[in-house]
MIDOSE-1310 file (N, C-alpha, C; in nm, 2 decimals, decimal comma, always signed):
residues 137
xxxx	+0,09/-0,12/+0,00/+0,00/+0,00/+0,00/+0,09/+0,12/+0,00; +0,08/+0,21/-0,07/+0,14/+0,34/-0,10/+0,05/+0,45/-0,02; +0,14/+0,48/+0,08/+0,05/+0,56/+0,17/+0,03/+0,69/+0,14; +0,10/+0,71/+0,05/+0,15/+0,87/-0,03/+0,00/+0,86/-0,11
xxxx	-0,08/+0,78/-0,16/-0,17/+0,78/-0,26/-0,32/+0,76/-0,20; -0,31/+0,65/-0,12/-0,42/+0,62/-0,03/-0,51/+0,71/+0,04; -0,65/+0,71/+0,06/-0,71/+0,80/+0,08/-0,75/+0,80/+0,24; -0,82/+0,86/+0,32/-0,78/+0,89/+0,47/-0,93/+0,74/+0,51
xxxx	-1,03/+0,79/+0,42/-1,09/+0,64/+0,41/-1,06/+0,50/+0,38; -0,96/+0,46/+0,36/-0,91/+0,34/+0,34/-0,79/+0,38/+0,43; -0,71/+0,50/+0,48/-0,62/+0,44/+0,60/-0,64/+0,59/+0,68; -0,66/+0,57/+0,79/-0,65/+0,70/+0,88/-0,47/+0,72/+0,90
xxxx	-0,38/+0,65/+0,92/-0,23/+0,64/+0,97/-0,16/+0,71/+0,82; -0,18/+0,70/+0,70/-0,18/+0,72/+0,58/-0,13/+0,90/+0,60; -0,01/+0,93/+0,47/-0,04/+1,10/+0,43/-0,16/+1,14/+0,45; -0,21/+1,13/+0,36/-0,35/+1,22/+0,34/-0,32/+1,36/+0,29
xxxx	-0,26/+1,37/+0,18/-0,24/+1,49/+0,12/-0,13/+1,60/+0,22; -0,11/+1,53/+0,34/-0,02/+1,63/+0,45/+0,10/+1,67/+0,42; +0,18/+1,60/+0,31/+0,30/+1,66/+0,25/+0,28/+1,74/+0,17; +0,19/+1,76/+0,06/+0,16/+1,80/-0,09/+0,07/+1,91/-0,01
xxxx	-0,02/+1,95/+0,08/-0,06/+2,06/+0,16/+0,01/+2,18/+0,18; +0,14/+2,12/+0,20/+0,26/+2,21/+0,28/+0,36/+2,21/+0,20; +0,36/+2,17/+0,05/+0,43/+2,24/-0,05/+0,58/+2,13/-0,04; +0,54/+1,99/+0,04/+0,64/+1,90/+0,03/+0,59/+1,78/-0,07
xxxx	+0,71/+1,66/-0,09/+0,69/+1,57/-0,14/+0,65/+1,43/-0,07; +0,55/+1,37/-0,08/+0,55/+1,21/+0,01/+0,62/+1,10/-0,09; +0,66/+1,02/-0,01/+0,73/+0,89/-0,05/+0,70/+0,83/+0,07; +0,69/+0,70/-0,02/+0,67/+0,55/+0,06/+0,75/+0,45/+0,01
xxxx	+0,87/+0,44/+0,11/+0,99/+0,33/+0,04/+0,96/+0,19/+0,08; +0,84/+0,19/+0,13/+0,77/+0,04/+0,14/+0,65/+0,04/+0,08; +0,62/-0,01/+0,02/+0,44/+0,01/-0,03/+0,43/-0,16/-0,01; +0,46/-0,25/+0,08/+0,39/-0,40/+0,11/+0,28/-0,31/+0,19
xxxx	+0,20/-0,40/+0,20/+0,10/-0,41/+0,31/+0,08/-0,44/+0,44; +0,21/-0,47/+0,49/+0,23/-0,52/+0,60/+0,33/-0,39/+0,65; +0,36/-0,25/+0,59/+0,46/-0,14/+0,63/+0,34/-0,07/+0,57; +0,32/-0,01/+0,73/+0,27/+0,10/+0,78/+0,36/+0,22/+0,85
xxxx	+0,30/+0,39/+0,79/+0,39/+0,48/+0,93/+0,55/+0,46/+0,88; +0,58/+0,44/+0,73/+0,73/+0,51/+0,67/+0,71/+0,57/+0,57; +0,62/+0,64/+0,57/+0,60/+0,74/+0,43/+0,66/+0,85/+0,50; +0,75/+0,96/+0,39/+0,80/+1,07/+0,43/+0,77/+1,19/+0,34
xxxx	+0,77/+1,30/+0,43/+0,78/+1,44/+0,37/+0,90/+1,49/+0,32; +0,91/+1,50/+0,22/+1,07/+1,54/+0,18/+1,03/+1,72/+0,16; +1,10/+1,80/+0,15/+1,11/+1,93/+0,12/+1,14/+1,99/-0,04; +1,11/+2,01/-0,12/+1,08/+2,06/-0,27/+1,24/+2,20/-0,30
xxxx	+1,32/+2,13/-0,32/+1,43/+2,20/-0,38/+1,44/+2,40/-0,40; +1,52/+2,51/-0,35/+1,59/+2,46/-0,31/+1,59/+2,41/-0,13; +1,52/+2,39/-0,05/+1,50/+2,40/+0,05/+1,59/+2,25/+0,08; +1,62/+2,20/+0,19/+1,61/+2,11/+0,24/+1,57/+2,07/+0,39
xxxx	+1,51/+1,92/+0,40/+1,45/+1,84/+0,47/+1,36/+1,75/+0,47; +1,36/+1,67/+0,58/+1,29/+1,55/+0,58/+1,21/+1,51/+0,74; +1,09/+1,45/+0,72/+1,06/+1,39/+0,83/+0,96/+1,24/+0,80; +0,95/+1,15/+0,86/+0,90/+1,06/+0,90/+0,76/+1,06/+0,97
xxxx	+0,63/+1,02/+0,87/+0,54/+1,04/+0,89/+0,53/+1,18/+0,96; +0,55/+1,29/+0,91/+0,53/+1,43/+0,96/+0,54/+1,52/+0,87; +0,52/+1,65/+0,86/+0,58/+1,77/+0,78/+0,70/+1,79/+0,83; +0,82/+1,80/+0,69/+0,95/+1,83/+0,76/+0,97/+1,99/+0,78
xxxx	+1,06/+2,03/+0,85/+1,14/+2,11/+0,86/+1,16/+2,16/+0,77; +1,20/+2,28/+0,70/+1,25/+2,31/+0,53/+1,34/+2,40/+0,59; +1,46/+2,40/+0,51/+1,59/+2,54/+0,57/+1,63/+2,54/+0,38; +1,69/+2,68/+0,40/+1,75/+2,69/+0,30/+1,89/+2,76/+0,35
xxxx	+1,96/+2,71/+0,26/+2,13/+2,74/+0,31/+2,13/+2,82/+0,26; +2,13/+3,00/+0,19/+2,18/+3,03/+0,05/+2,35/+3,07/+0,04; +2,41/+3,03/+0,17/+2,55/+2,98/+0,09/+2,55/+2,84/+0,02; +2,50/+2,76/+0,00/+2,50/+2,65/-0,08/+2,39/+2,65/-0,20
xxxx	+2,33/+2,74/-0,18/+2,21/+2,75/-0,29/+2,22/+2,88/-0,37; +2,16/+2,98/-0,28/+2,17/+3,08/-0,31/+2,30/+3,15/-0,38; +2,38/+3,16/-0,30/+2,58/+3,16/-0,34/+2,59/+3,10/-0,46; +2,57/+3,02/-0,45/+2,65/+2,88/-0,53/+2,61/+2,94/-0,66
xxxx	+2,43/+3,02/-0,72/+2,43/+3,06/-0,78/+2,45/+3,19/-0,84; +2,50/+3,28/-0,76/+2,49/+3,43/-0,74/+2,63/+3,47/-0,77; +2,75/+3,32/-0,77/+2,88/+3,37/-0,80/+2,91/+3,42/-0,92; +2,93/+3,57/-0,94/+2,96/+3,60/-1,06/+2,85/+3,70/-1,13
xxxx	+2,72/+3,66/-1,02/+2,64/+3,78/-1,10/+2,57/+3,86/-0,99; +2,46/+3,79/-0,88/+2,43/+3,90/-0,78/+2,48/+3,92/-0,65; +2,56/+3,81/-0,63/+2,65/+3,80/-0,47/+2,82/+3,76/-0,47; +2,83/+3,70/-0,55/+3,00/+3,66/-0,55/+3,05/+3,72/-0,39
xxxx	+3,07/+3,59/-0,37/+3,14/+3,62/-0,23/+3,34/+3,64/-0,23; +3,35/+3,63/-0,39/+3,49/+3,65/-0,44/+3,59/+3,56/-0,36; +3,55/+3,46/-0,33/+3,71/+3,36/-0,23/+3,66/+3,38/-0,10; +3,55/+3,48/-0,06/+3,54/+3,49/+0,08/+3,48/+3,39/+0,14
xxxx	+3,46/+3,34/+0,25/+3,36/+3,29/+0,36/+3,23/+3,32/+0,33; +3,13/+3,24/+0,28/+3,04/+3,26/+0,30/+2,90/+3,22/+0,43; +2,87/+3,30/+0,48/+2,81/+3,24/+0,60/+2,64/+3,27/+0,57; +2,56/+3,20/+0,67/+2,43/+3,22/+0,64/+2,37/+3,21/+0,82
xxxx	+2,36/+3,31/+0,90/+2,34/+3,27/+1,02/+2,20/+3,20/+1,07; +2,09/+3,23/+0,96/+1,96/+3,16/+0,98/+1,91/+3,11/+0,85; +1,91/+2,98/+0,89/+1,85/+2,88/+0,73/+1,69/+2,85/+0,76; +1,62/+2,88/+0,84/+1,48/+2,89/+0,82/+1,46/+2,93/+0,70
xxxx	+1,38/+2,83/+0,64/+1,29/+2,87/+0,52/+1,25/+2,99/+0,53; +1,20/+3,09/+0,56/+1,14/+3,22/+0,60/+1,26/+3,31/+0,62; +1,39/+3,26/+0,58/+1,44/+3,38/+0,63/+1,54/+3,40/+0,49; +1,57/+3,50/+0,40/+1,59/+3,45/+0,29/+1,69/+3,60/+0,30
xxxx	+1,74/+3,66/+0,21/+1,83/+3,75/+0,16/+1,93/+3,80/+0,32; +1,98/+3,70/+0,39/+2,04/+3,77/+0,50/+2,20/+3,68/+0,51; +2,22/+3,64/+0,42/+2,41/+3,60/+0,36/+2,45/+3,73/+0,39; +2,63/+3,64/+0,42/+2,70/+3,71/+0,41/+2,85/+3,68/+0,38
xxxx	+2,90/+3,75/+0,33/+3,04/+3,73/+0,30/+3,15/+3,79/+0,39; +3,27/+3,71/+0,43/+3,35/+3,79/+0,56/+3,48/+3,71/+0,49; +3,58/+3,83/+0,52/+3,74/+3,85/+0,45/+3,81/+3,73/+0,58; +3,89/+3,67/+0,49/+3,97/+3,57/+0,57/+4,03/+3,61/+0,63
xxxx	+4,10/+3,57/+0,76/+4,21/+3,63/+0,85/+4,33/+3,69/+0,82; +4,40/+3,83/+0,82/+4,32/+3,86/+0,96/+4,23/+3,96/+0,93; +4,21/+4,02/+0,85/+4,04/+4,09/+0,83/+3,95/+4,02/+0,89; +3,89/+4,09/+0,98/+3,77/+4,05/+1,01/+3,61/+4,16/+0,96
xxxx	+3,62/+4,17/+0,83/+3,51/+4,25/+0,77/+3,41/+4,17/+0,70; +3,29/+4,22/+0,76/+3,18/+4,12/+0,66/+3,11/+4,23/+0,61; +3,03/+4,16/+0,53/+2,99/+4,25/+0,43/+2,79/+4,16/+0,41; +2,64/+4,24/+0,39/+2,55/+4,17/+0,35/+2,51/+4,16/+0,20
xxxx	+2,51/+4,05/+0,17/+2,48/+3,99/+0,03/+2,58/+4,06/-0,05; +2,70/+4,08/-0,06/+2,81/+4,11/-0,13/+2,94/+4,05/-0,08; +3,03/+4,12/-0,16/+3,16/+4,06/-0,10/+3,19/+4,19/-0,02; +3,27/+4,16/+0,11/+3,31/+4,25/+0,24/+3,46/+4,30/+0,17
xxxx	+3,47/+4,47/+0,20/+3,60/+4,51/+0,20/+3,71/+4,48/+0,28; +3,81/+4,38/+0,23/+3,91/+4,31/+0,30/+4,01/+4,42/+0,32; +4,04/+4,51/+0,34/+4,17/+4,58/+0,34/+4,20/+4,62/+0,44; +4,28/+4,59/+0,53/+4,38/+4,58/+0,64/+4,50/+4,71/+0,63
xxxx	+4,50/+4,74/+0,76/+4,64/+4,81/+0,77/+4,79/+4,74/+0,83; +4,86/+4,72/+0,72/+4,97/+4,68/+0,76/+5,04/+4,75/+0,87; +5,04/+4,86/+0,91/+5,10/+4,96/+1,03/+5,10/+4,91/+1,13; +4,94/+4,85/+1,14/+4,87/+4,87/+1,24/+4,82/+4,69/+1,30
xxxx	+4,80/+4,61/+1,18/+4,74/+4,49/+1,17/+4,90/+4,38/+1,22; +4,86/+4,34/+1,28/+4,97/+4,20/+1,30/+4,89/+4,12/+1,20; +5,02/+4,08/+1,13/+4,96/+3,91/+1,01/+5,09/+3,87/+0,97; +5,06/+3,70/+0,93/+5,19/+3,66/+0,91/+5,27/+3,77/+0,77
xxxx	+5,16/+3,81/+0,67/+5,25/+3,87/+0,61/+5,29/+3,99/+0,58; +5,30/+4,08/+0,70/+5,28/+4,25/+0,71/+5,39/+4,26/+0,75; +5,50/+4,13/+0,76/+5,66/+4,20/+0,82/+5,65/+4,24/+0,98; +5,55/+4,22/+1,05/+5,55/+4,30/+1,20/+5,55/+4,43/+1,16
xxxx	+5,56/+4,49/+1,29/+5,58/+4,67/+1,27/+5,73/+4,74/+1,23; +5,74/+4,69/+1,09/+5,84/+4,74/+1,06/+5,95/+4,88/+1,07; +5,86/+4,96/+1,07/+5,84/+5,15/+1,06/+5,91/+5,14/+1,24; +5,78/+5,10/+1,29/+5,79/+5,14/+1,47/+5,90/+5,07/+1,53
xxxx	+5,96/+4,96/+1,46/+6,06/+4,88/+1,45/+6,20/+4,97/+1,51; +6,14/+5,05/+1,37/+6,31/+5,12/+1,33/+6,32/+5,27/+1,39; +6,18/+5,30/+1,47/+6,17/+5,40/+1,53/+6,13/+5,48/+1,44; +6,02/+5,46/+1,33/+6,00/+5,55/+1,26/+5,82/+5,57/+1,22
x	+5,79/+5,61/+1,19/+5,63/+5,61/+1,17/+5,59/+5,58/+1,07
């Protein structure tokens, strides 16, 4: 029995349209008759998630989605870090891009201005404080 198809009159335990309601997919990787309660909700691309006899969860990464397509035309994170601090489905244009160490500049839905002051910035490749070194400014 394919519980994804079945109607709530021939099974109360059954989907019942509860994935396909909520904009998800059902699957039943058992359809014997004797497997009941493994149909699942899967989440509809780009979102991801899943649950077991339930409505899943849906998150969207858009560093992995979003990014992945934006490199080069509306986000390029240019080599940077890209982070996404909330993947709720519901929460959408709030990426960001942050300059590798030692910058610490982030930047929202673009690439962040990495530029550092060697003067001032310790990093392995700024030489130390060269100037103040030598007693000079």
């Amino acid at each position: 029995v394919d519980e994804c198809v079945v109607t709530a009159a021939q099974c109360t335990s059954c989907e019942n349209n509860l994935c396909s309601n909520n904009g998800q997919d059902c699957s039943d990787p058992n359809t014997l008759v004797s497997s009941f309660s493994d149909w699942t909700c899967t989440c509809r691309a780009p979102a991801t998630g899943q649950a077991i006899t339930a409505v899943a969860v849906c998150e969207i990464n858009e560093c992995t989605y979003t990014c992945a397509t934006c490199h080069g035309t509306a986000g390029n994170c240019q080599g940077q870090l890209c982070g996404d601090n909330n993947v709720a489905y519901d929460s959408l244009m709030d990426w960001f891009c942050q300059c590798p160490p030692p910058s610490t500049a982030t930047a929202l839905m673009q690439p962040a201005d990495c530029r550092i002051n060697e003067c001032i910035q310790a990093c392995p490749t700024c030489n130390g404080n060269v100037c103040e070194d030598a007693g000079q400014t």
